[in-house]
Structures are given as structure tokens and as C-alpha cells.
N, C-alpha and C positions, 0 to 999 in steps of 0.2 A: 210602417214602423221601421220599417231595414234602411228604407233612404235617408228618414232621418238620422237614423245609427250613423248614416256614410262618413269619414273621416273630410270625403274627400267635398262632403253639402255645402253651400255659401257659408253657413252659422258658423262650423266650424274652421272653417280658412279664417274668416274674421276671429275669432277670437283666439286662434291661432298666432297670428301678425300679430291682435293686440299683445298677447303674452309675451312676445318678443321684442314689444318696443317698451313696455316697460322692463322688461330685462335688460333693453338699452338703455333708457332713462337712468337708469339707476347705478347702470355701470358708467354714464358719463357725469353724473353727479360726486359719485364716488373719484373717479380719476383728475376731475377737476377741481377739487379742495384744493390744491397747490394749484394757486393763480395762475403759473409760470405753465402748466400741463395743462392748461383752457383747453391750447390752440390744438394740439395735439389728440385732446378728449372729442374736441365738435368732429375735426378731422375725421377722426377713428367711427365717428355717429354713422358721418355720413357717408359713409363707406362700408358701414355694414347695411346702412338704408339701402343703398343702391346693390347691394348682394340681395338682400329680400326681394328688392322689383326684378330683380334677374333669376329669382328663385333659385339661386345657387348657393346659397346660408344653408349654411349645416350649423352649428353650436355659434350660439351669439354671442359668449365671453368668451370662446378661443378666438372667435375672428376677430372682435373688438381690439382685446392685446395684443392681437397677433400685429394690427394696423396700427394702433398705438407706439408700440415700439419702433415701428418703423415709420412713423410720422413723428416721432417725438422732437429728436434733434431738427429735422427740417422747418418746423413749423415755430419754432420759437423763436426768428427774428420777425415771421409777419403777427404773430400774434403779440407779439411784446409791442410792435408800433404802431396797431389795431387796437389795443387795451390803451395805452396812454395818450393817440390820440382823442377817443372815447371817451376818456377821463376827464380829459384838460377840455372838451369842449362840451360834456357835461355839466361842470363844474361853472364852465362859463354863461351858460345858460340860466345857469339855479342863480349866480351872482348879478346878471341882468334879469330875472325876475324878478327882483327884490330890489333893483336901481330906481333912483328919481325918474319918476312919469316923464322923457323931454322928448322932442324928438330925435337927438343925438340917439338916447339908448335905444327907442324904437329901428331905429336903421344900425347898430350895432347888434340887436337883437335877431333881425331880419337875415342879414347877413351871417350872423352866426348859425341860424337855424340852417338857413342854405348849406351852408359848409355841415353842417350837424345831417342834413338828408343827403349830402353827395357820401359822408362816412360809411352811413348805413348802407348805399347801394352797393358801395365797395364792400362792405361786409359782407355784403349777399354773396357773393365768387370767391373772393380772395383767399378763405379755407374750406368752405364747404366744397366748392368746384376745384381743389387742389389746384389753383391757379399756381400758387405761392411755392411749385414743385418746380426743381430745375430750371429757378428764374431767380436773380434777383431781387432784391424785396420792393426797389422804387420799380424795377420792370413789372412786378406781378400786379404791384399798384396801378399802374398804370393799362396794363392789359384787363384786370378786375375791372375795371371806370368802365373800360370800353365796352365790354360784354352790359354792365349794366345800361348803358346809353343805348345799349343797340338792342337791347332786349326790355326796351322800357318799363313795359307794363308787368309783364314776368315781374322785372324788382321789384315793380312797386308793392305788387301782389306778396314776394318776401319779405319785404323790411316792412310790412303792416303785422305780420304774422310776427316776425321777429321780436319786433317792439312790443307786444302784446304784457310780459312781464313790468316793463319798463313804466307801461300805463297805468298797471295796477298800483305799482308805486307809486306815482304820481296823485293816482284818486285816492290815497289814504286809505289808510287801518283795515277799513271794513274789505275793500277789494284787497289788498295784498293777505288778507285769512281764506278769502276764499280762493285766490288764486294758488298760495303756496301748496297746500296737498296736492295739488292738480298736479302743478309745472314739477313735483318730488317723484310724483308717482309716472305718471307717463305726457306731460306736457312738452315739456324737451324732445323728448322722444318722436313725438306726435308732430307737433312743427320741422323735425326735420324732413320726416319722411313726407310730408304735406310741401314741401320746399323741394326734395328730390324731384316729385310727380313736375313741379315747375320747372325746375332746372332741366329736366328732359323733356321740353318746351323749346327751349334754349340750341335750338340744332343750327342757327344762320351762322354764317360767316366765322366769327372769331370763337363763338363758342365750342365749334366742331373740332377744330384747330385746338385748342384747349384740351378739349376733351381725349382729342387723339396723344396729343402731346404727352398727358398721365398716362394712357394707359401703352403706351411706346414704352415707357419707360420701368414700367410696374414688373 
């Protein structure tokens, strides 16, 4: 009976972290109602993610804001050209689904979708790996691509998790009901820290470099 009591037993660490990542979920749901503080909200996630695996998180809403505020201004040029690229090749997508059967759209479509999976890989670094810190926005873009390239399967394994909301959309009504409680309460939450564990995968060449580069400068 006393082990079970233990604070310190497997049951209660898990459900520990869990309590914590929906405390994070919810505080990056909340911070991200203004579109323009996305980038700033994911940022600040995964930054207290990576304080949980380093078990050095104390209070999850002071450190959230704490990193919020200070990612707030840096990260709104890569996330402004992150969301509108997104957007516009979205959009492009939905408007060649619904084009004449020919094979013109077929290899317009093909093409778009390629540029649509290099976006996402880019997505996977470009804020969550604070690439986008004390770099230019076309250099961060550019330094994100490579880390993705170079760390192949890593992304792939991200931008499948990533897109997972994006599908439910896609299958209609029935999957976006079941999917919205989830991703409100701790799904957000849950992919990042599921995407951390990967990102500390990510130790070759550019991403070490990266990673040292942030935390030089923190």
C-alpha cells in the first residue's frame, strides 16, 4: 500500500506530465486566439516541453509566459510567412481538387502537394527548434529545410503527427467531433511533447549546431 502511495511510482509521474500538458494545451489554445501570437504560443509549448524532459519545470503558466514574452516579437516574422505560405498553398490545393479531371491539373496538383510536404518539413524546425532565433527569416528557412532533409524520417515521423487535425478536417463532420475535445483539452499539448522526444533524435550535424546556437544565446 505505501508504494503505491509513492509520489514518486510510474502512475503518478504519468499522470503528473499529463496534468501538465494539458495545462499547456490550454494555455497555448488560449494564447493563440490572436492568429498573429500562433508563432509565439507553439514556440513558448515547446519550450516548456523541453523543460519537462529536462525535469527542470517548476509552474507551467509562469514558464509558458515567461517564454512567450520573450519569443513574442522574434517569432512573428517566421510565423507570419509560415501561416501565409500555408494558406495560399492550402487553398491551392482545395481549388485543384475540385478542377477539370486533365492531366495539366494532375501534375499541377502533384507539384503543389510536393511544395505542400517540403512546407510541413519546414514546419517541423522552423519554431518549434527555435531555428527562426537570431537568424533571418529566408536564413532560418533555409537552415529548417536542411535539418529536415537531414534528419529525414525524424520529419516525416513530425509532420504525420502534425497534420493529424488537418485530416480530421478533411474526413468531415464525424472525425472533426471526435477529434476537437481531444486536440482542446491536451492534443496540442500531447504532439508537441511527442515531437520534442523526436527532435532530441535530431543530434547530427546542423541540428546540434541549432540547438547550441539557441541555447548560446538564451
Amino acid at each position: 500500500m505505501k508504494n503505491n502511495l509513492d509520489i514518486d511510482n510510474p502512475f503518478f509521474t504519468f499522470m503528473g506530465a499529463l496534468a501538465d500538458l494539458v495545462i499547456l494545451n490550454l494555455l497555448f489554445v488560449l494564447f493563440s486566439l490572436p492568429i498573429v501570437t500562433m508563432g509565439a504560443s507553439l514556440s513558448s509549448m515547446y519550450q516548456t516541453c523541453r523543460k519537462m524532459r529536462d525535469q527542470t519545470l517548476g509552474s507551467v503558466p509562469r514558464y509558458f509566459i515567461k517564454a512567450f514574452c520573450s519569443s513574442l516579437k522574434k517569432t512573428v516574422p517566421a510565423w507570419m510567412l509560415q501561416l501565409i505560405c500555408g494558406g495560399i498553398l492550402l487553398f491551392d490545393l482545395a481549388f485543384i481538387a475540385r478542377a477539370s479531371d486533365t492531366a495539366y491539373w494532375h501534375v499541377v496538383g502533384m507539384l503543389t502537394g510536393c511544395i505542400f510536404l517540403l512546407w510541413m518539413m519546414v514546419s517541423c524546425y522552423l519554431i518549434p527548434a527555435r531555428v527562426y532565433e537570431y537568424k533571418k527569416v529566408i536564413a532560418a528557412v533555409s537552415e529548417s529545410l536542411c535539418l529536415a532533409v537531414r534528419n529525414l524520417p525524424y520529419t516525416l515521423l513530425m509532420a504525420l503527427l502534425n497534420i493529424i487535425p488537418l485530416l480530421c478536417v478533411v474526413l468531415g463532420a464525424y472525425f472533426m467531433m471526435l477529434a476537437t475535445p481531444v486536440y482542446l483539452t491536451c492534443g496540442f499539448g500531447v504532439t508537441a511533447f511527442l515531437n520534442t522526444l523526436l527532435l532530441e533524435k535530431c543530434r547530427g550535424g546542423l541540428c546540434v549546431g541549432a540547438e547550441a546556437n539557441c541555447e548560446e544565446h538564451s
